[in-house]
PDB file of the backbone (N, CA, C, O) and the ligand in Angstrom, with CONECT records:
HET     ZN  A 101       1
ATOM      1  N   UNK A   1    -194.953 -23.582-186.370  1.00  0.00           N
ATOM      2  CA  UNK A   1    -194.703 -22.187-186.772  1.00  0.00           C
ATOM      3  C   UNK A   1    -194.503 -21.319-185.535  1.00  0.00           C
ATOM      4  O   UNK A   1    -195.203 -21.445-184.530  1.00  0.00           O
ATOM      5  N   UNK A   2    -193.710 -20.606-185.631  1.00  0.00           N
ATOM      6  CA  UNK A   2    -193.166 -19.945-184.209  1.00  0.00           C
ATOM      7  C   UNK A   2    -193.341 -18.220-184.648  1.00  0.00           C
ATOM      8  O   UNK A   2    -192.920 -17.882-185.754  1.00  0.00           O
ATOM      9  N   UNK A   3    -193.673 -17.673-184.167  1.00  0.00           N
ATOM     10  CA  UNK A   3    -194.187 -16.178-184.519  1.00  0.00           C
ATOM     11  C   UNK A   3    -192.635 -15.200-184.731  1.00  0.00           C
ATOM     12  O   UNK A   3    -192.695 -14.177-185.412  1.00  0.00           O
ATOM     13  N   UNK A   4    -191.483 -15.569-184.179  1.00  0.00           N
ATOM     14  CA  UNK A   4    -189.940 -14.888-184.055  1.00  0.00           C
ATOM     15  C   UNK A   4    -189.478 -15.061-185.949  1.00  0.00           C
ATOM     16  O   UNK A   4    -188.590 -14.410-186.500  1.00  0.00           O
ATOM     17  N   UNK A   5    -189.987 -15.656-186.331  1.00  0.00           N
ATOM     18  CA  UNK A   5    -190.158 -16.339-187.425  1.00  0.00           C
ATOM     19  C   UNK A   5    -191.114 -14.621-188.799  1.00  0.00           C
ATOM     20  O   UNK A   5    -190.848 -14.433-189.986  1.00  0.00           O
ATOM     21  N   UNK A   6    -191.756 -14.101-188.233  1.00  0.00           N
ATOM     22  CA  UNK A   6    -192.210 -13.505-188.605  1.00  0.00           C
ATOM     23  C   UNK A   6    -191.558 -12.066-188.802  1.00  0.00           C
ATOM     24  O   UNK A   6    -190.928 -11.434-187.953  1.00  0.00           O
ATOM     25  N   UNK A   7    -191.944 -11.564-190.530  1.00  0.00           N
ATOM     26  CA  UNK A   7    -191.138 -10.019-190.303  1.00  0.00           C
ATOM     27  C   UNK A   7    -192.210  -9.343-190.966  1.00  0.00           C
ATOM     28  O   UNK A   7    -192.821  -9.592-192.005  1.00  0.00           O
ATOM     29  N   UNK A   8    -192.352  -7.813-189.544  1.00  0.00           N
ATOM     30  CA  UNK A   8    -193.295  -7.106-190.239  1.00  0.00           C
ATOM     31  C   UNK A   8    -193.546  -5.978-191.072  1.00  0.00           C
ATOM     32  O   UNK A   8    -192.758  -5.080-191.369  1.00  0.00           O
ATOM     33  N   UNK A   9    -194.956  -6.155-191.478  1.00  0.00           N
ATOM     34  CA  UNK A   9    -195.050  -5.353-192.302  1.00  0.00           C
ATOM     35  C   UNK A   9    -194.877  -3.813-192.784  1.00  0.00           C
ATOM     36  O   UNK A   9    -195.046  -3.375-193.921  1.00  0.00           O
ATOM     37  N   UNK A  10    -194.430  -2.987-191.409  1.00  0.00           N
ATOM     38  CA  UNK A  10    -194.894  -1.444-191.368  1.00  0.00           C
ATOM     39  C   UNK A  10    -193.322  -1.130-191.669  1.00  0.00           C
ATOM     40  O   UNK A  10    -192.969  -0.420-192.611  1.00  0.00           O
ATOM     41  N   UNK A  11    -192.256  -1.862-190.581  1.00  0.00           N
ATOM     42  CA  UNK A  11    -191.047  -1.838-190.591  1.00  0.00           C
ATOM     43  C   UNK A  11    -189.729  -2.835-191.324  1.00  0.00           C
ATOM     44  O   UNK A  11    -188.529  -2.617-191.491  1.00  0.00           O
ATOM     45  N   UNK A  12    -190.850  -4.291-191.726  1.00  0.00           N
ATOM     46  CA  UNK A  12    -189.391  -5.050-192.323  1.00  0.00           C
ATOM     47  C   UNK A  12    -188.423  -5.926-191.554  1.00  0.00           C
ATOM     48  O   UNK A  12    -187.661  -6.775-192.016  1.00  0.00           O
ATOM     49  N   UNK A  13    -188.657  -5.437-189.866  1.00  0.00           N
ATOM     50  CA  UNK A  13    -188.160  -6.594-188.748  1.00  0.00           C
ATOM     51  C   UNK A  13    -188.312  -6.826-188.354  1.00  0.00           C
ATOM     52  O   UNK A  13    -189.246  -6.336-187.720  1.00  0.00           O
ATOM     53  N   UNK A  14    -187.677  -8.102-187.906  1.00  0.00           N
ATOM     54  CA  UNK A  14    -188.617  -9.267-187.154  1.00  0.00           C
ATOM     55  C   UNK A  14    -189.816  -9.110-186.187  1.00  0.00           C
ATOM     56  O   UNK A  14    -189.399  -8.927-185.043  1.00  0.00           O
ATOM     57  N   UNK A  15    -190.638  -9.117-186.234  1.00  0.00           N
ATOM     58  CA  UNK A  15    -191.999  -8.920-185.483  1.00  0.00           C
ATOM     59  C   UNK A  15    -191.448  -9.306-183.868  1.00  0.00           C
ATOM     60  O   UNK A  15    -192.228  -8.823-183.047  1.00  0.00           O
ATOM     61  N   UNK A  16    -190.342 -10.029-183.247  1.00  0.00           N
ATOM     62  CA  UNK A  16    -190.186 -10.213-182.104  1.00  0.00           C
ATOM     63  C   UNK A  16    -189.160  -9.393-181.712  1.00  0.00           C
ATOM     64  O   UNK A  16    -188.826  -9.439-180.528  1.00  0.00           O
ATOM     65  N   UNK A  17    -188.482  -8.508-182.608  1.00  0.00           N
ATOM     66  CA  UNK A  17    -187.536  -7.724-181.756  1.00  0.00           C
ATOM     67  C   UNK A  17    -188.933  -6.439-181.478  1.00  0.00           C
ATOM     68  O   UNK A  17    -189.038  -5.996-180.334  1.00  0.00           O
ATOM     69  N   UNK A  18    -189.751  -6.016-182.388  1.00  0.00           N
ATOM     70  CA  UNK A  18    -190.767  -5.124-181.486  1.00  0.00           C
ATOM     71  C   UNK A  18    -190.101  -3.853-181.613  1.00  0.00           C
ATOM     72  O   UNK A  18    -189.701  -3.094-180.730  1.00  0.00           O
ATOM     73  N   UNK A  19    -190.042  -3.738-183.110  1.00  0.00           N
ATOM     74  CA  UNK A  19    -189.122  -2.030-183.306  1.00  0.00           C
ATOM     75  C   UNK A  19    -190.817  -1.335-183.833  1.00  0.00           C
ATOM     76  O   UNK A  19    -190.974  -1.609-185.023  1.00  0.00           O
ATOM     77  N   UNK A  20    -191.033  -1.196-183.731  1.00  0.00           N
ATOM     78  CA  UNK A  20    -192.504  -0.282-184.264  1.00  0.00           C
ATOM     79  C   UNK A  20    -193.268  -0.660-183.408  1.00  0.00           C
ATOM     80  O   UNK A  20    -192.886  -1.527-182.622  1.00  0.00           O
ATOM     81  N   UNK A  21    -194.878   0.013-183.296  1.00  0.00           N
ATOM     82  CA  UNK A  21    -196.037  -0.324-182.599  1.00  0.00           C
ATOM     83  C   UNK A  21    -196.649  -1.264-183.212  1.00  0.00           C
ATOM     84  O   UNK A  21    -197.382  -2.041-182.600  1.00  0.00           O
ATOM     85  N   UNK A  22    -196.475  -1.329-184.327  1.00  0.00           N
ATOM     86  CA  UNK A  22    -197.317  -2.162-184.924  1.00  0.00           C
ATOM     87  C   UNK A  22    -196.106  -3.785-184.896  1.00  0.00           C
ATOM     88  O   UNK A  22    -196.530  -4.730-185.561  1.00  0.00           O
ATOM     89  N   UNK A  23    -195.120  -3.937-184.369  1.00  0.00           N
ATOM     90  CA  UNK A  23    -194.774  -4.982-184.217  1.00  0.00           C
ATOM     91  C   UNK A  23    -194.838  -5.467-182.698  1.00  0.00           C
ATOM     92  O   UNK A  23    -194.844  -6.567-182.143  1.00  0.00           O
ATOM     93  N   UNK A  24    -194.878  -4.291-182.331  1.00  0.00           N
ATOM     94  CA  UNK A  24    -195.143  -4.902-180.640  1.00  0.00           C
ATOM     95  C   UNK A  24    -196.930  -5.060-180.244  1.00  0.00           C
ATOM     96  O   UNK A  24    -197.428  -5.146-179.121  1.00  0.00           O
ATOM     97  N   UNK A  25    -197.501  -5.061-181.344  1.00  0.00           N
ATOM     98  CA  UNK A  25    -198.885  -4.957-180.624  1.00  0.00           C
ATOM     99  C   UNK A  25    -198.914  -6.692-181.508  1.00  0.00           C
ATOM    100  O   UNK A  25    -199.573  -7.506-180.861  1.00  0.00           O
ATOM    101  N   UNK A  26    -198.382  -7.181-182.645  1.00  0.00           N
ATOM    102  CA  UNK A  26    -198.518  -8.283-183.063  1.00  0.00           C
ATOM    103  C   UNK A  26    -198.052  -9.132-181.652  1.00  0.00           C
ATOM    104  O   UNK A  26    -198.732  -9.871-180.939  1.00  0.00           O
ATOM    105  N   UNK A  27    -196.809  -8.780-181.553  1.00  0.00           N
ATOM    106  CA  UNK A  27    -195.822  -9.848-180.959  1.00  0.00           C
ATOM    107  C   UNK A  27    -197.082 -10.180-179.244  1.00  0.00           C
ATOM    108  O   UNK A  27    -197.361 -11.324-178.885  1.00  0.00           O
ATOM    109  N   UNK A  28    -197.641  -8.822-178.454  1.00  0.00           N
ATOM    110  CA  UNK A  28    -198.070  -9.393-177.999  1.00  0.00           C
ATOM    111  C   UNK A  28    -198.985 -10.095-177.928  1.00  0.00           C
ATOM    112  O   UNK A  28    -199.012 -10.742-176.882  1.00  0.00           O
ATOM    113  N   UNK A  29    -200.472 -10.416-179.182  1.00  0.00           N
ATOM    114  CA  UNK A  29    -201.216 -10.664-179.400  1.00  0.00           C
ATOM    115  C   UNK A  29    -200.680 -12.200-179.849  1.00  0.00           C
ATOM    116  O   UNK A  29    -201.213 -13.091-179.188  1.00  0.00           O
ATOM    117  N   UNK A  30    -200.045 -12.498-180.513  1.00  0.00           N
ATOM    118  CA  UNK A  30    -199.004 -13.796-181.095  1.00  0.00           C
ATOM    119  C   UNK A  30    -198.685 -14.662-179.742  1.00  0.00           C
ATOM    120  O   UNK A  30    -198.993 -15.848-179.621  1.00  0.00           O
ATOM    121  N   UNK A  31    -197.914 -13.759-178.587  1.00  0.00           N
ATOM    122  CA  UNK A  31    -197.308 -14.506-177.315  1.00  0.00           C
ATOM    123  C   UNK A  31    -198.595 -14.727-176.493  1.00  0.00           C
ATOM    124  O   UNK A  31    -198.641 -15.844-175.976  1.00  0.00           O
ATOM    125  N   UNK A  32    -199.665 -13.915-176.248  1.00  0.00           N
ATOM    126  CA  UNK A  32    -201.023 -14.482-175.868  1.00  0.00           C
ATOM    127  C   UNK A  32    -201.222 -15.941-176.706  1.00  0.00           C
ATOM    128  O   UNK A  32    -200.698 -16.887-176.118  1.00  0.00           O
ATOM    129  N   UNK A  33    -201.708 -16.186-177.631  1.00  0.00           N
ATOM    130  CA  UNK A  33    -202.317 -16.979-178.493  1.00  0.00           C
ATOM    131  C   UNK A  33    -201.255 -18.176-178.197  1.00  0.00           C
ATOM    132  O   UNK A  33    -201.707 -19.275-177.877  1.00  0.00           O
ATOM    133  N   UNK A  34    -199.795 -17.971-178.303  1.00  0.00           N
ATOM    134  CA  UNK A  34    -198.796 -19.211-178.181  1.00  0.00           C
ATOM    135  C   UNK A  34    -198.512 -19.783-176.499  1.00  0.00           C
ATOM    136  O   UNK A  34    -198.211 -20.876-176.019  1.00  0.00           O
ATOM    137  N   UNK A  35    -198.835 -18.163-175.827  1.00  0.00           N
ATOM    138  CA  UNK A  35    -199.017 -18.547-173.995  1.00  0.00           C
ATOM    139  C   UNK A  35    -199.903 -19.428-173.919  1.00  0.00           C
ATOM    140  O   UNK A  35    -199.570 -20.306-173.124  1.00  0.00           O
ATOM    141  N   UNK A  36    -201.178 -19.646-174.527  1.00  0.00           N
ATOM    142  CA  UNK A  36    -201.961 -20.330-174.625  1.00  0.00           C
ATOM    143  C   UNK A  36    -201.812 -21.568-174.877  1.00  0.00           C
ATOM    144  O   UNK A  36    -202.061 -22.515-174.130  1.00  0.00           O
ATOM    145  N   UNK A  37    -201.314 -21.583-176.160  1.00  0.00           N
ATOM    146  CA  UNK A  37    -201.101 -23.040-176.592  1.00  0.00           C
ATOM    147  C   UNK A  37    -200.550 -23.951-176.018  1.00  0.00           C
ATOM    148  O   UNK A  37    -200.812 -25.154-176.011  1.00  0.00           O
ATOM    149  N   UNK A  38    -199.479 -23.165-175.339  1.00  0.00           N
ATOM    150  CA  UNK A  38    -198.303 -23.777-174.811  1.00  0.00           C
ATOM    151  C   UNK A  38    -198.731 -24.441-173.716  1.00  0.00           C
ATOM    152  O   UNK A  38    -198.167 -25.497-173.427  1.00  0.00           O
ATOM    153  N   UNK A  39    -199.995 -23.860-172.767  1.00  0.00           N
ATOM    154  CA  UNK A  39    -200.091 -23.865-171.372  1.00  0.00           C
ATOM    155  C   UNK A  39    -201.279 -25.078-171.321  1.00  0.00           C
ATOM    156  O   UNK A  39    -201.475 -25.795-170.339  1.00  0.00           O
ATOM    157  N   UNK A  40    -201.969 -25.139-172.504  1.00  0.00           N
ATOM    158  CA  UNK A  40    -203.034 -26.048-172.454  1.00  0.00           C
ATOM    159  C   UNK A  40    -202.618 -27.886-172.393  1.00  0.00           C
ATOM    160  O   UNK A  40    -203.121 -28.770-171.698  1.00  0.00           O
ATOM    161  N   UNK A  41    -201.408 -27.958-173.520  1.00  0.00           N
ATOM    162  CA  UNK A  41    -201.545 -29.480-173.576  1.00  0.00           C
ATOM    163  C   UNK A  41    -200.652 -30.055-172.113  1.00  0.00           C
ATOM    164  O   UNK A  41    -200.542 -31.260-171.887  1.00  0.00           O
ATOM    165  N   UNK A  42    -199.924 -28.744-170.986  1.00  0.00           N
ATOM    166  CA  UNK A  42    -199.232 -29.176-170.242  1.00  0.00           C
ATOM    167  C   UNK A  42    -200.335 -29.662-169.097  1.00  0.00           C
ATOM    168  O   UNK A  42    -200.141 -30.554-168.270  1.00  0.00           O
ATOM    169  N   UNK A  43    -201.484 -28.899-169.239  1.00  0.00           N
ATOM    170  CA  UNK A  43    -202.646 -28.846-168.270  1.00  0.00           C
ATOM    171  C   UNK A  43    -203.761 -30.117-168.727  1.00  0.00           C
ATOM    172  O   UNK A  43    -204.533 -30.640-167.923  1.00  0.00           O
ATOM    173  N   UNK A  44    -203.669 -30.466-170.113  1.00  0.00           N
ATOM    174  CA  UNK A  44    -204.387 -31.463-170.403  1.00  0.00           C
ATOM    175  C   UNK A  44    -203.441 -32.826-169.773  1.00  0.00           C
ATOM    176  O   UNK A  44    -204.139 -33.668-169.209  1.00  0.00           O
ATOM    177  N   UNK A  45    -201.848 -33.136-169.817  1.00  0.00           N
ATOM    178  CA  UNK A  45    -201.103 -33.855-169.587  1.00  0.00           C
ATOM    179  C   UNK A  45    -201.388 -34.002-168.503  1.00  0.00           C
ATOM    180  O   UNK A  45    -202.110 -34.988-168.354  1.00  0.00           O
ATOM    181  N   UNK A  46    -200.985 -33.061-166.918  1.00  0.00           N
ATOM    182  CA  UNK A  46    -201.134 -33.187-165.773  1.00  0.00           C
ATOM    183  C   UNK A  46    -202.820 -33.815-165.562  1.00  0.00           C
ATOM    184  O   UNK A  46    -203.076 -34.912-165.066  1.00  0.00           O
ATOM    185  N   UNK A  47    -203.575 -33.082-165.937  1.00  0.00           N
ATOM    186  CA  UNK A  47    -205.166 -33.932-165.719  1.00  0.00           C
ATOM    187  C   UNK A  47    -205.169 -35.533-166.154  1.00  0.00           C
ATOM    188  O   UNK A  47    -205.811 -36.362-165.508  1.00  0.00           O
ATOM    189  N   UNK A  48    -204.464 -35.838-167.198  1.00  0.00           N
ATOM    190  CA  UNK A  48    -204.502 -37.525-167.609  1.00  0.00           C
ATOM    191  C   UNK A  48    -203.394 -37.864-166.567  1.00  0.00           C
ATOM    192  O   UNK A  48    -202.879 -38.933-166.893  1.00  0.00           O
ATOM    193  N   UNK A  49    -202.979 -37.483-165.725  1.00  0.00           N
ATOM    194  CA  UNK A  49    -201.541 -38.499-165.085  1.00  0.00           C
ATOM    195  C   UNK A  49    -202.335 -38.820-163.608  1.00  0.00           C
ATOM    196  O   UNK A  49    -202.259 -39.814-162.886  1.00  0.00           O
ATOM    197  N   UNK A  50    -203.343 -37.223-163.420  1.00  0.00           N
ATOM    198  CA  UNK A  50    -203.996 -37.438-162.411  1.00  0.00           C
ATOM    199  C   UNK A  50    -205.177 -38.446-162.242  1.00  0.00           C
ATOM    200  O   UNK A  50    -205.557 -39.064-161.247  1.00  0.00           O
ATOM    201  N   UNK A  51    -205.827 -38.406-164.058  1.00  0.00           N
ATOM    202  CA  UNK A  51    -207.162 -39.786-163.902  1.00  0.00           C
ATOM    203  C   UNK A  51    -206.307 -40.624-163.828  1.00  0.00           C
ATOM    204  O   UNK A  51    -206.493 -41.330-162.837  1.00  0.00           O
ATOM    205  N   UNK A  52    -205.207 -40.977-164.556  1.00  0.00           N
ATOM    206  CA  UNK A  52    -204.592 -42.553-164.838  1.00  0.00           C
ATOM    207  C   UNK A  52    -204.387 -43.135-163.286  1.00  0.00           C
ATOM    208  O   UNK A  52    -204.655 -44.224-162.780  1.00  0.00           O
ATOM    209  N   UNK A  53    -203.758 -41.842-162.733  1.00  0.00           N
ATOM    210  CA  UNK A  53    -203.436 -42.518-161.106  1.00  0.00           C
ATOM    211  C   UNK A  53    -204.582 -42.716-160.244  1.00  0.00           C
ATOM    212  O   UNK A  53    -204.517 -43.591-159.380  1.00  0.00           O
ATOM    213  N   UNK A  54    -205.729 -41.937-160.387  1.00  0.00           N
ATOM    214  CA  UNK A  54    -207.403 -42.308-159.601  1.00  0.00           C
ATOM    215  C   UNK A  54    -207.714 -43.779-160.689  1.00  0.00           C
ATOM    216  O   UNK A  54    -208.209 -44.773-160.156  1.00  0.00           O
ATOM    217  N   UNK A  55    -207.552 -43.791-161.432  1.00  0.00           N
ATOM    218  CA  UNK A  55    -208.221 -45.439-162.146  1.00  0.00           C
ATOM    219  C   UNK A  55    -207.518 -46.106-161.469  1.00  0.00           C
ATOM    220  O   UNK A  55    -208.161 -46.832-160.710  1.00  0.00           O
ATOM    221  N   UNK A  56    -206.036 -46.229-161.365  1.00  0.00           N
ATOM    222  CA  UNK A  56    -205.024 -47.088-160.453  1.00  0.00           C
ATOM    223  C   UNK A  56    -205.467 -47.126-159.443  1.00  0.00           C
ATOM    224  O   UNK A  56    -206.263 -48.059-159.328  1.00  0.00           O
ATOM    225  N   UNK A  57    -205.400 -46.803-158.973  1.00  0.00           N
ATOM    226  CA  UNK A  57    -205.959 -46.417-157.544  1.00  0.00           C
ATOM    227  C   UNK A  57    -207.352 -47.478-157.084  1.00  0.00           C
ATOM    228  O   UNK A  57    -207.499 -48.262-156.147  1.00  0.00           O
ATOM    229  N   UNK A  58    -207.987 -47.188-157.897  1.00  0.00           N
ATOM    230  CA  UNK A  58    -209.533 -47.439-158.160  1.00  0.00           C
ATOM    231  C   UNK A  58    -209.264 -49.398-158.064  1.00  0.00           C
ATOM    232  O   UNK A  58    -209.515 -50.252-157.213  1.00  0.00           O
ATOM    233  N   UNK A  59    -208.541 -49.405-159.645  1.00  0.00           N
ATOM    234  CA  UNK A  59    -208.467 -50.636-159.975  1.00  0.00           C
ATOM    235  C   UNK A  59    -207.623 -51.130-158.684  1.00  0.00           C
ATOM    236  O   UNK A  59    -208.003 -52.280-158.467  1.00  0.00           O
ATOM    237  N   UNK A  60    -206.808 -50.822-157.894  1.00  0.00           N
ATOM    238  CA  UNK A  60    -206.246 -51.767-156.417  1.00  0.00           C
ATOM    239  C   UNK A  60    -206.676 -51.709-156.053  1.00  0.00           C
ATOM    240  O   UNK A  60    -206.601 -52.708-155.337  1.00  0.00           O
ATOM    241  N   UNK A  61    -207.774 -50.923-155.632  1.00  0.00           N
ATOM    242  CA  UNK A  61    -208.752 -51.475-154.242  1.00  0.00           C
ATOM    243  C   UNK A  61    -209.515 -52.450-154.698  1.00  0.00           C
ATOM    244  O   UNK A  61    -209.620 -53.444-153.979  1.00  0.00           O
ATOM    245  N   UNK A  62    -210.141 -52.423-155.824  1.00  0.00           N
ATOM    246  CA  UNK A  62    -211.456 -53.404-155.894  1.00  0.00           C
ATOM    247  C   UNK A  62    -210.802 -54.948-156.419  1.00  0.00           C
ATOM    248  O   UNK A  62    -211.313 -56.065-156.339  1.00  0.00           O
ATOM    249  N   UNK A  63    -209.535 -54.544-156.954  1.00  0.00           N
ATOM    250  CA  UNK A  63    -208.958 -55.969-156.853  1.00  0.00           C
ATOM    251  C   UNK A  63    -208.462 -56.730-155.339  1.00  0.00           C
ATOM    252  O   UNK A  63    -208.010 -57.874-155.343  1.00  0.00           O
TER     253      UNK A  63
HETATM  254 ZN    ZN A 101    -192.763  -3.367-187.145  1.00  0.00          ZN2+
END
């Protein structure tokens, strides 16, 4: 579900063009919450590439 997707309630358009206050106070509260989302599984990804390569690592020396 993508928030651009959304039309609001005070005015009737799209919550991401941000024609009223009340669509620009959604849109930024929405782009927080999706900045978020977005930023976490790239940060969970980079942390597993970094253990996978310390286990590698790990596992050649002691072999
Ligand atoms: Zn609006």
């Amino acid at each position: 579900m993508t928030y651009d997707r959304l039309v609001c309630a005070n005015c009737a358009a799209p919550v991401s063009e941000g024609r009223c206050p009340v669509c620009r106070a959604n849109r930024e509260r929405l782009q927080q919450e999706y900045g978020f989302a977005g930023w976490n599984p790239m940060a969970l990804i980079a942390l597993l590439v970094v253990l996978i390569a310390a286990v590698a690592l790990l596992a050649h020396q002691t072999v």
